[in-house]
ROLO-980303 format. One record per residue: x, y negated, z of N, C-alpha, C in turn. Coordinates in steps of 0.001 Angstrom, whole numbers, always signed. Atoms other than C-alpha are relative to their C-alpha. Layout:
n_X X n_Y Y n_Z Z ca_X X ca_Y Y ca_Z Z c_X X c_Y Y c_Z Z
...
This chain:
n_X +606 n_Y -137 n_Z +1320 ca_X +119472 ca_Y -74927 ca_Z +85586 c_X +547 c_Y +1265 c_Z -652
n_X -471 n_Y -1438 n_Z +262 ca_X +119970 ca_Y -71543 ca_Z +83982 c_X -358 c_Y -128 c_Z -1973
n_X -167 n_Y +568 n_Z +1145 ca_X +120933 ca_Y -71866 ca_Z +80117 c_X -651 c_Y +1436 c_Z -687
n_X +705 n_Y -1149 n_Z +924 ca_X +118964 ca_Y -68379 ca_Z +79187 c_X -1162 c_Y +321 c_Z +1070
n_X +770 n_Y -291 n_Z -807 ca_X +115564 ca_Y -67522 ca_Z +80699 c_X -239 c_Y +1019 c_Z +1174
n_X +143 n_Y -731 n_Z -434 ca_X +115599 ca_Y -65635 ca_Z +83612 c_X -530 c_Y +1306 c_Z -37
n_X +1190 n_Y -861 n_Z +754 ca_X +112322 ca_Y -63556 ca_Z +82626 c_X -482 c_Y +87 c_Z -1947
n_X -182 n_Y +156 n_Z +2070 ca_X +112798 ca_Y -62838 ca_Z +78736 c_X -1442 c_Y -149 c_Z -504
n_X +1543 n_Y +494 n_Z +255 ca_X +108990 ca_Y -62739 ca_Z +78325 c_X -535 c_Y -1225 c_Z +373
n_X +678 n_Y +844 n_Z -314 ca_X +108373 ca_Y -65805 ca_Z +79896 c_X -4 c_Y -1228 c_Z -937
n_X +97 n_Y +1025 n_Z +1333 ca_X +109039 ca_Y -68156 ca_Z +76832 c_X -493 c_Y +484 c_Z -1083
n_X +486 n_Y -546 n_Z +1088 ca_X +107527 ca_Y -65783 ca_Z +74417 c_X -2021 c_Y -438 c_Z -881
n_X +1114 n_Y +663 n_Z +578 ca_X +103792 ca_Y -67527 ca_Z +74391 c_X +66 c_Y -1363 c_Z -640
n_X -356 n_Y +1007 n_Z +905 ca_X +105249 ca_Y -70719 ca_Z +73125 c_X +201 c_Y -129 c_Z -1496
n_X -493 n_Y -342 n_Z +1502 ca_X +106716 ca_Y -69483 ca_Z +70145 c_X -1279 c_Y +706 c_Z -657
n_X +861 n_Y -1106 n_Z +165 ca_X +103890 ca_Y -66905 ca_Z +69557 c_X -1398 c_Y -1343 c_Z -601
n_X +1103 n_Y +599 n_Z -138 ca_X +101386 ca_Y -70067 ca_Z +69815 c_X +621 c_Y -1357 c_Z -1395
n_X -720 n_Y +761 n_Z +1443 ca_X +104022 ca_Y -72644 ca_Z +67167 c_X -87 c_Y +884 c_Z -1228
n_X +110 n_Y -1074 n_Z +1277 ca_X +104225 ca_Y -69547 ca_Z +64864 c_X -1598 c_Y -90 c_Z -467
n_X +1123 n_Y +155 n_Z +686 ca_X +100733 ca_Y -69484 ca_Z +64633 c_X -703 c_Y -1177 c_Z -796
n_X +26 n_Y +1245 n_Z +119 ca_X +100362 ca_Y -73328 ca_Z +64209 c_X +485 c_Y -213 c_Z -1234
n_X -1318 n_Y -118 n_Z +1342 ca_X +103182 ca_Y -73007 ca_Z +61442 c_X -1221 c_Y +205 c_Z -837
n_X +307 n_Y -1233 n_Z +918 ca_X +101317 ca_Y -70350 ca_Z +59641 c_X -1226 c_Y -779 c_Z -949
n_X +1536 n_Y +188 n_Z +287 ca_X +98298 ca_Y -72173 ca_Z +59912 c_X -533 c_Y -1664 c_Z -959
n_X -117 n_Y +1109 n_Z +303 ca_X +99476 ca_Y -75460 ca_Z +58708 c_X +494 c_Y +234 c_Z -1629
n_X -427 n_Y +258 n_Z +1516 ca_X +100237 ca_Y -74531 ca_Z +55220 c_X -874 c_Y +213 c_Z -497
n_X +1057 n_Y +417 n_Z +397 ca_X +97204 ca_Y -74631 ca_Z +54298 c_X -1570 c_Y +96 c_Z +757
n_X +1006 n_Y +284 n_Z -1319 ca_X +95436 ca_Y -76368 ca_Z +57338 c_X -1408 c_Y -226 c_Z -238
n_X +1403 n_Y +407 n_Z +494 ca_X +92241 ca_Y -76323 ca_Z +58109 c_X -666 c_Y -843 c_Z +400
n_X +528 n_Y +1405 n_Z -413 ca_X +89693 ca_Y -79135 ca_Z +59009 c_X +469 c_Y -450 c_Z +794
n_X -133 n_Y +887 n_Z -1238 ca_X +90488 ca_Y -79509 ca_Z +62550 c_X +1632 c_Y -931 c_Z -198
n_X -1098 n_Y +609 n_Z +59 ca_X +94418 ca_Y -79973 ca_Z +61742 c_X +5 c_Y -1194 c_Z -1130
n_X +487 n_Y +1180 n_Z +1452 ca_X +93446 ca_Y -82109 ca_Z +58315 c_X -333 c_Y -1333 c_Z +904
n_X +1257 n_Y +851 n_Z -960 ca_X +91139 ca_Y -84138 ca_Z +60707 c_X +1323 c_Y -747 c_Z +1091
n_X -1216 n_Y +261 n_Z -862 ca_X +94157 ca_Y -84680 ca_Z +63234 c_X +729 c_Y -751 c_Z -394
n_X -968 n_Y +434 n_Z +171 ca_X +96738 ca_Y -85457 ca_Z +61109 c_X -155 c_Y -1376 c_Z -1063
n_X +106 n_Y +1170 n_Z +520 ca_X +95184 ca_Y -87868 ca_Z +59259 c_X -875 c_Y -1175 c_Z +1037
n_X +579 n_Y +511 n_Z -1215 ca_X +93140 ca_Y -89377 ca_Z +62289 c_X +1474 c_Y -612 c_Z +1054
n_X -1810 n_Y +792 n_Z -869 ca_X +97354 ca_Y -90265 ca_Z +63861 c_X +270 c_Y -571 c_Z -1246
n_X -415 n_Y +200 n_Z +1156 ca_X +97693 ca_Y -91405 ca_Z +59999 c_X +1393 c_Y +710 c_Z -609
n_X -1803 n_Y -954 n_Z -158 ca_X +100617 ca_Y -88862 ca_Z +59794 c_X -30 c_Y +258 c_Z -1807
n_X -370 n_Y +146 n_Z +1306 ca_X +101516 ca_Y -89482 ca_Z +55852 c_X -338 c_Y +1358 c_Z -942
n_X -16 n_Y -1050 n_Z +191 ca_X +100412 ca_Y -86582 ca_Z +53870 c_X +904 c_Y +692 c_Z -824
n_X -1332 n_Y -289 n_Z +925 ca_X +103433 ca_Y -86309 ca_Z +51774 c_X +902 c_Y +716 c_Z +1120
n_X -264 n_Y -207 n_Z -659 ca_X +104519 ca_Y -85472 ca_Z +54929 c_X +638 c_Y +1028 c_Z +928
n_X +755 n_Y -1288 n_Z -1103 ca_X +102795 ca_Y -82685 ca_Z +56577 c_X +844 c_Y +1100 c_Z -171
n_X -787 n_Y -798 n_Z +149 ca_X +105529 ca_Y -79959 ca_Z +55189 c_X +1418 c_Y -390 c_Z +1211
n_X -1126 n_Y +547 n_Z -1002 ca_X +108055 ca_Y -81334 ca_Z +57570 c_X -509 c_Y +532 c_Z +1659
n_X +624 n_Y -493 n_Z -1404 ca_X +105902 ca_Y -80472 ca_Z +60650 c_X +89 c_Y +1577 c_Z -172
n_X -448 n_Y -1279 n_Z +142 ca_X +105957 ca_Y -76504 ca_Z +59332 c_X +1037 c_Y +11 c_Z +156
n_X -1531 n_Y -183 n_Z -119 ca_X +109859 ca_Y -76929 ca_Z +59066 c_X +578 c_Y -13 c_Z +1488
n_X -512 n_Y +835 n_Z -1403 ca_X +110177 ca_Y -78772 ca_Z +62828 c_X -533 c_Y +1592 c_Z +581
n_X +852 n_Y -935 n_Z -499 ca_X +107474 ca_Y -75687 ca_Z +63858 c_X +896 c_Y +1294 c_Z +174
n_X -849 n_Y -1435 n_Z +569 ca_X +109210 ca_Y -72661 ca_Z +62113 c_X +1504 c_Y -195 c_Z +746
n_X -1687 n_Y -131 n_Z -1119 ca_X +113188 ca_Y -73851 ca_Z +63741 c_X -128 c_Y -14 c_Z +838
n_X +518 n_Y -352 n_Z -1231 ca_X +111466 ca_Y -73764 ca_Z +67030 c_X -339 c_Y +1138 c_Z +365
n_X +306 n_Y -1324 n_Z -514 ca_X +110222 ca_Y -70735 ca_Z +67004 c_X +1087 c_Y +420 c_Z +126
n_X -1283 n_Y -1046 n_Z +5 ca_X +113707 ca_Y -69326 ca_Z +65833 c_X +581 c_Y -204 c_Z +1201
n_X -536 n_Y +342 n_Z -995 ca_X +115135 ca_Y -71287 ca_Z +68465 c_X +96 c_Y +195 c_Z +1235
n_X +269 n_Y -573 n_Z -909 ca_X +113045 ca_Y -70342 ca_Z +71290 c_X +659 c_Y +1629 c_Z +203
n_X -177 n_Y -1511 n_Z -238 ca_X +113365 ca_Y -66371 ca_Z +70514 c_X +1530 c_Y +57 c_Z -75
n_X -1487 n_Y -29 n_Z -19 ca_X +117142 ca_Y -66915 ca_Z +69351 c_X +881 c_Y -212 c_Z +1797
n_X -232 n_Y +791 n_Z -1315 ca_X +117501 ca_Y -68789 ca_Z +73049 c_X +69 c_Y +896 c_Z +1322
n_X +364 n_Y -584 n_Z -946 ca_X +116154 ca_Y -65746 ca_Z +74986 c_X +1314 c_Y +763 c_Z +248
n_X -702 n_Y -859 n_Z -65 ca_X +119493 ca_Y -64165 ca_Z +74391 c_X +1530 c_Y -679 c_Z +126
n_X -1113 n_Y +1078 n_Z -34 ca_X +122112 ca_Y -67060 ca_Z +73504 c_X -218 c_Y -1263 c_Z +792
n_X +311 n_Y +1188 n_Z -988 ca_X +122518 ca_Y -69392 ca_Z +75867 c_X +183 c_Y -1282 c_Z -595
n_X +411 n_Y +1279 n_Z +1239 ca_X +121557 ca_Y -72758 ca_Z +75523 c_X -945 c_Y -449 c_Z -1099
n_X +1082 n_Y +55 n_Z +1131 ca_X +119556 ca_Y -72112 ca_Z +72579 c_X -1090 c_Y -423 c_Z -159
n_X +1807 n_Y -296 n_Z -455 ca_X +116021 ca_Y -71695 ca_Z +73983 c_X -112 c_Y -1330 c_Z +935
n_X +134 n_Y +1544 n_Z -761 ca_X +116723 ca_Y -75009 ca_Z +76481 c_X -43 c_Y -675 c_Z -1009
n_X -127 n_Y +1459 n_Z +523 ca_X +117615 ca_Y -77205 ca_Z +73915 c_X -1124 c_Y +223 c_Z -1607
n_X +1221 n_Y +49 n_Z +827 ca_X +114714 ca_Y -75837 ca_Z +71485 c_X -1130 c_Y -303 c_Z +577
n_X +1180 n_Y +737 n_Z -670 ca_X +112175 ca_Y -76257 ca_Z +74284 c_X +93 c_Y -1642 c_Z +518
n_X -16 n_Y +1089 n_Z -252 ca_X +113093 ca_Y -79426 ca_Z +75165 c_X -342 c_Y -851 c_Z -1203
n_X +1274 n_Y +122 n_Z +1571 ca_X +112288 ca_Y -79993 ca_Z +71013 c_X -1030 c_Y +8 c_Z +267
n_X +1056 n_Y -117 n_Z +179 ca_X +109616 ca_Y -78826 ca_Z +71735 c_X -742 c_Y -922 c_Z +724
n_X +740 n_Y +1170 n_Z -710 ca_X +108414 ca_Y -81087 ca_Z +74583 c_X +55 c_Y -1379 c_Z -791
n_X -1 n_Y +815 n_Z +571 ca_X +109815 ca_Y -83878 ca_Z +72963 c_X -903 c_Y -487 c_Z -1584
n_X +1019 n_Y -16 n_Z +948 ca_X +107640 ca_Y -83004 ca_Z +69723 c_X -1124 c_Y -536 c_Z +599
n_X +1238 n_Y +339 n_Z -314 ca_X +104392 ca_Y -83006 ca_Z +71538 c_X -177 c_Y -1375 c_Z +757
n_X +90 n_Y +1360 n_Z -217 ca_X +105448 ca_Y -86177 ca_Z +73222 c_X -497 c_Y -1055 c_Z -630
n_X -31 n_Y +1129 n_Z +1334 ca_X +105732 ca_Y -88045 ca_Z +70059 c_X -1515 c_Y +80 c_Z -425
n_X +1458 n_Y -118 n_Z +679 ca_X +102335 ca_Y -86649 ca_Z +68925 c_X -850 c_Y -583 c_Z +799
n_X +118 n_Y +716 n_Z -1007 ca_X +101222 ca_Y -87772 ca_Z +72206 c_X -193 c_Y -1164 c_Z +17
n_X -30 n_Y +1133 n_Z +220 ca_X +102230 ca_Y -90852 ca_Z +71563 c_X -1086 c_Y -661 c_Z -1075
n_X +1083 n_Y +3 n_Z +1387 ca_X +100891 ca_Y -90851 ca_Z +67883 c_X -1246 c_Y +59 c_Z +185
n_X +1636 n_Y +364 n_Z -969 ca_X +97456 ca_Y -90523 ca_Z +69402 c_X -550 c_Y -720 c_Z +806
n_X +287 n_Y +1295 n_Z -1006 ca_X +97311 ca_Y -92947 ca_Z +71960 c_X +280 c_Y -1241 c_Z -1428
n_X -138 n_Y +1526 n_Z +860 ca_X +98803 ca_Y -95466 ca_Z +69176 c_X -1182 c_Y -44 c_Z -1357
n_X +1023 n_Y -239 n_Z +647 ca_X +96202 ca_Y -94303 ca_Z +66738 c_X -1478 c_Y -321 c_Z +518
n_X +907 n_Y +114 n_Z -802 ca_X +93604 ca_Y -94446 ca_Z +69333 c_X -933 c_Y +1274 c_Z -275
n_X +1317 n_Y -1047 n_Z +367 ca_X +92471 ca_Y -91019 ca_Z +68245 c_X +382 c_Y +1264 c_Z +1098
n_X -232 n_Y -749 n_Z -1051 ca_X +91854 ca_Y -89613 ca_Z +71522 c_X -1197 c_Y +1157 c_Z +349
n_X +1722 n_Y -1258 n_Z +96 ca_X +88783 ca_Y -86856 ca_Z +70823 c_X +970 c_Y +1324 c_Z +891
n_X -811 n_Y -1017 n_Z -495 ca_X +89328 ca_Y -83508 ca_Z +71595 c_X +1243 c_Y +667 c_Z -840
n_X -1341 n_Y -212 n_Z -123 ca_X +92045 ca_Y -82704 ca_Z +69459 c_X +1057 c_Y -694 c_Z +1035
n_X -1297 n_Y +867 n_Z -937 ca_X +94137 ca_Y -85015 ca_Z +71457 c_X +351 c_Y +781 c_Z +1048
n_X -569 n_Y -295 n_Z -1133 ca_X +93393 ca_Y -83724 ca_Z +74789 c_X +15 c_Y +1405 c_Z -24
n_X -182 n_Y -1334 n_Z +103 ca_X +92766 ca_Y -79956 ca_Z +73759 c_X +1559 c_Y +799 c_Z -583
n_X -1257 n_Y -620 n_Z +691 ca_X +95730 ca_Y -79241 ca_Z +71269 c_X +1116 c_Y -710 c_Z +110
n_X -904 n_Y +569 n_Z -624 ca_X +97823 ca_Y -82113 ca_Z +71767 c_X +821 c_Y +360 c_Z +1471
n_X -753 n_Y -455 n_Z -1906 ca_X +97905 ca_Y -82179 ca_Z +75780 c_X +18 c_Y +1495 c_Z +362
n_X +0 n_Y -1503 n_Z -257 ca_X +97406 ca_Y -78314 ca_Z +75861 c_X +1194 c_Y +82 c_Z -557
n_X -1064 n_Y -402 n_Z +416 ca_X +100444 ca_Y -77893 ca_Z +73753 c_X +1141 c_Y -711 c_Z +1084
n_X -572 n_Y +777 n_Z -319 ca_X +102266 ca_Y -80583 ca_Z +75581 c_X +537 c_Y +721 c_Z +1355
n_X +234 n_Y -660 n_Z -1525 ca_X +101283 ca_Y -78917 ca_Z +78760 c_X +859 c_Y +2027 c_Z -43
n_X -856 n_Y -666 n_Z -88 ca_X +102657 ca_Y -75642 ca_Z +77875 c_X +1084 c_Y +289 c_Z -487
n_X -1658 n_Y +82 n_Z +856 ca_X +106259 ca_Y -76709 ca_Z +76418 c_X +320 c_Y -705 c_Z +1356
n_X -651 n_Y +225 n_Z -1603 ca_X +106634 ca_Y -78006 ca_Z +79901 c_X +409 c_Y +530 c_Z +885
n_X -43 n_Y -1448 n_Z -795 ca_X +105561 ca_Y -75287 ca_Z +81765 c_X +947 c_Y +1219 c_Z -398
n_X -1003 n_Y -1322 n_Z +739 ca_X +107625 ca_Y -73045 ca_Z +79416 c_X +1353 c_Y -382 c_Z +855
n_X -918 n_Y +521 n_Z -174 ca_X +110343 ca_Y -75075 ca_Z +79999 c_X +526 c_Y +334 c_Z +1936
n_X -338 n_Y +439 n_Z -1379 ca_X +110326 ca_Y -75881 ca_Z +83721 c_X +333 c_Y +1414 c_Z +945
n_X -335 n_Y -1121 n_Z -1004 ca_X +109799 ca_Y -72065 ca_Z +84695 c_X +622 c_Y +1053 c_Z -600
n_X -1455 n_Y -903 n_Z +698 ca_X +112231 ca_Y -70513 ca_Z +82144 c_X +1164 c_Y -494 c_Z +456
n_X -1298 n_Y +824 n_Z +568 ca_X +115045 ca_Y -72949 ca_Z +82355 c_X +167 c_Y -495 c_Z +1434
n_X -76 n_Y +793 n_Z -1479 ca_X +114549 ca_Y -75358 ca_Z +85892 c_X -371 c_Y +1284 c_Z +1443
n_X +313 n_Y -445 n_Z -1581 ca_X +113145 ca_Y -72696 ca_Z +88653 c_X +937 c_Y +1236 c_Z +161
């Protein structure tokens, strides 16, 4: 297991793709509205998901250089999309957000992970 990414670019679409997510969540638009109240995700809430978003990013890019960092922010990160994951199956709101942005995200905090950090 290697505690800083081998290839410094290779964790950089993760962050690049949460940053935008962040950005986009402070004043989301239908599809995320539609989402987050479709998992019933509290709307008093929804500022807490920018916060989780935004220390990930730092974490990732901070990670590419300090070791440790960038593992134990992507592994956040998987573990995030897990939960949401979850939150959708227990919701039963399995449209295409679920399997587009959900499992697409899910799918590349894995991949980030597995071929920064495991190969």
């Amino acid at each position: 297991m290697n505690l800083v990414p081998e290839l410094w670019w290779l964790p950089i679409p993760l962050p690049a793709v949460l940053l935008f997510d962040a950005v986009a969540s402070i004043r989301p638009p239908r599809f995320i509205r539609e989402c987050l109240d479709g998992v019933r995700f509290p709307r008093d809430w929804w500022w807490t998901l920018i916060a989780i978003k935004t220390l990930a990013v730092a974490g990732l890019i901070v990670g590419i250089w300090v070791p440790g960092v960038g593992l134990a922010a992507n592994a956040g990160v998987v573990a995030y999309f897990v939960c949401a994951a979850v939150a959708h199956l227990r919701a039963r709101y399995l449209g295409q957000s679920f399997r587009l942005n959900c499992l697409g995200m899910l799918a590349l905090s894995v991949a980030t992970f597995v071929f920064s950090f495991l190969v």
